[in-house]
C-alpha positions in Angstrom: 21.5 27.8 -56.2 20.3 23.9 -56.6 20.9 21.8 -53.0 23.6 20.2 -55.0 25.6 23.3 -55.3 24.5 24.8 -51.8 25.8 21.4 -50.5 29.3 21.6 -52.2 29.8 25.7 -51.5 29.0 25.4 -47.5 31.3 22.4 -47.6 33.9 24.1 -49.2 33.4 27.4 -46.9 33.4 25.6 -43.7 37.0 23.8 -44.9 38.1 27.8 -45.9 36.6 28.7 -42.6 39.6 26.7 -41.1 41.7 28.0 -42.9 41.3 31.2 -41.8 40.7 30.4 -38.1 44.3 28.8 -38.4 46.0 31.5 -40.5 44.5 34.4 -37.9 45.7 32.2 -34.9 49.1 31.7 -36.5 49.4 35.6 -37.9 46.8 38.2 -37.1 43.6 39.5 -38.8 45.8 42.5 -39.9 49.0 40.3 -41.2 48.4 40.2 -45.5 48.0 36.3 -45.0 45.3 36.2 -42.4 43.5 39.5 -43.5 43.2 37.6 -47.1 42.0 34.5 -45.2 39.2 36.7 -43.3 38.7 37.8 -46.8 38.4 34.7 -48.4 36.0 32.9 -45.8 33.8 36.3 -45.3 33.3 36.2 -49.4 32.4 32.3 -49.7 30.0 32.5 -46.7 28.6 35.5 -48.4 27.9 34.0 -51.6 25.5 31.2 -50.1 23.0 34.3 -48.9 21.3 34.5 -52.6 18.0 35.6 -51.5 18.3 34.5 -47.4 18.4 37.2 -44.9 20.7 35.1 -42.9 22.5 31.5 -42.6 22.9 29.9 -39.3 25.4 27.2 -38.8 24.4 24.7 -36.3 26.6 22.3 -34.3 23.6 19.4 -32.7 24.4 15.7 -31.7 28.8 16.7 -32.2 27.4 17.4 -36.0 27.6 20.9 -37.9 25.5 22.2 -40.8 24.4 25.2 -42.4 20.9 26.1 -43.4 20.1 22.0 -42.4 22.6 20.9 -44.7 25.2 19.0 -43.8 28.9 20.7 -43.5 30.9 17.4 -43.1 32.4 16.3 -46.3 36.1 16.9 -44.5 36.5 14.5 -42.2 39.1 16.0 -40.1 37.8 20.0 -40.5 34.2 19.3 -39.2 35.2 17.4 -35.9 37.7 20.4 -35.0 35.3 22.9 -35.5 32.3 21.1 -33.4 34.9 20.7 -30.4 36.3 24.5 -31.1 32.4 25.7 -31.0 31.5 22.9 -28.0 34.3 23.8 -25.7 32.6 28.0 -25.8 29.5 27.0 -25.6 28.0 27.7 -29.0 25.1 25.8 -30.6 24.4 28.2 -33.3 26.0 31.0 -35.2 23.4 33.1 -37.2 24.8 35.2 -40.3 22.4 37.8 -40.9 22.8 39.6 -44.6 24.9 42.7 -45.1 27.7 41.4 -41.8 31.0 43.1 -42.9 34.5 42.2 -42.6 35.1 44.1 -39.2 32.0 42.0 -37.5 33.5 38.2 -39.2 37.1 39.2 -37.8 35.1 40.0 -34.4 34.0 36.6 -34.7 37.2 34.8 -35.7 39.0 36.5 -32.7 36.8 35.5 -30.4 36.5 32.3 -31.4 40.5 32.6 -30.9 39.9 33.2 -27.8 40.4 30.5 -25.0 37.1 29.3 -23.5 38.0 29.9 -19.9 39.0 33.6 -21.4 35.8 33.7 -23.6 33.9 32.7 -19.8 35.5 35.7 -18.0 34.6 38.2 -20.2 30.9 37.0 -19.8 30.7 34.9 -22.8 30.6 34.7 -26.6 27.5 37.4 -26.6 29.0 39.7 -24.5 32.3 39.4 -26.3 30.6 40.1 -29.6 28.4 42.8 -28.1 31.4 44.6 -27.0 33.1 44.4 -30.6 29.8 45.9 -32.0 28.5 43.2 -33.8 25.2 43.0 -34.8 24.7 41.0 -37.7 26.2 37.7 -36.3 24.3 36.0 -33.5 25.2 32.9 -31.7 22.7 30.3 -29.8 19.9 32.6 -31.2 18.3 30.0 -32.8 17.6 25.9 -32.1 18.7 22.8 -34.0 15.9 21.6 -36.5 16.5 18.5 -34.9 15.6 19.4 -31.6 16.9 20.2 -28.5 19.0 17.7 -25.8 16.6 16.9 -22.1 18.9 19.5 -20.4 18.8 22.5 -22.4 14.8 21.9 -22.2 14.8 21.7 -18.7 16.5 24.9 -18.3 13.8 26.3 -20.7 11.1 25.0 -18.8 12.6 25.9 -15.5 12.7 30.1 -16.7 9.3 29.7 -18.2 8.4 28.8 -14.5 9.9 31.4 -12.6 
């Protein structure tokens, strides 16, 4: 797929993306209308992989993009979506190749899920880890762009101890 098209496609995914987040909030993952929303999301997402063993959507500076590209064509999608991701703590989400529909809807509900919930059940790792997903990861993986001072302090401060 040309940059052009890659562009456009993740674009369009992350718009279908909240659609589905809204549609599973409003229904459930097992109602026909969110289940073909799950569907619908899971099967865009998928068709960016081509060759890649994985996709990681990053969320750096209050800005998302996937892959490095830029995921902010909708101006009133992308902003909900970094504050959604923001208020549980997530920097990243990796997509590895081969994720199924069980481990997306794992996803989608826990990104339901309230952040002071998502906090007492130990987090957005431990809340995927309990679901039994493997193939989607989140803070995993940096920014390209880099890192803020206080995440790097924290990194320097465990490489010390």
């Amino acid at each position: 797929m040309d940059p052009a098209s890659f562009h456009r496609a993740a674009n369009d995914w992350l718009k279908e993306f909240a659609v589905c987040l809204k549609n599973v909030s409003m229904y459930s993952p097992k109602h026909p209308r969110g289940r073909e929303a799950l569907e619908r999301s899971r099967e865009m997402l998928e068709s960016l992989f081509e060759e890649r063993p994985s996709l990681t959507l990053t969320c750096h500076e209050g800005r998302l993009s996937l892959e490095n590209v830029s995921v902010e064509r909708d101006r009133t999608v992308a902003p909900r979506i970094v504050s959604d991701l923001a208020a549980r703590g997530i920097r990243s989400v990796e997509f590895s190749a081969g994720f199924g529909v069980r481990e997306y809807t794992a996803l989608v509900r826990a990104l339901l899920t309230g952040p002071e919930r998502l906090a007492e059940k130990g987090g957005m790792d431990a809340v995927l880890l309990d679901e039994g997903v493997s193939r989607i990861a989140v803070n995993r993986v940096r920014s390209a762009k880099g890192t803020d001072a206080a995440e790097l302090l924290a990194d320097l401060s465990i490489a010390d101890a």
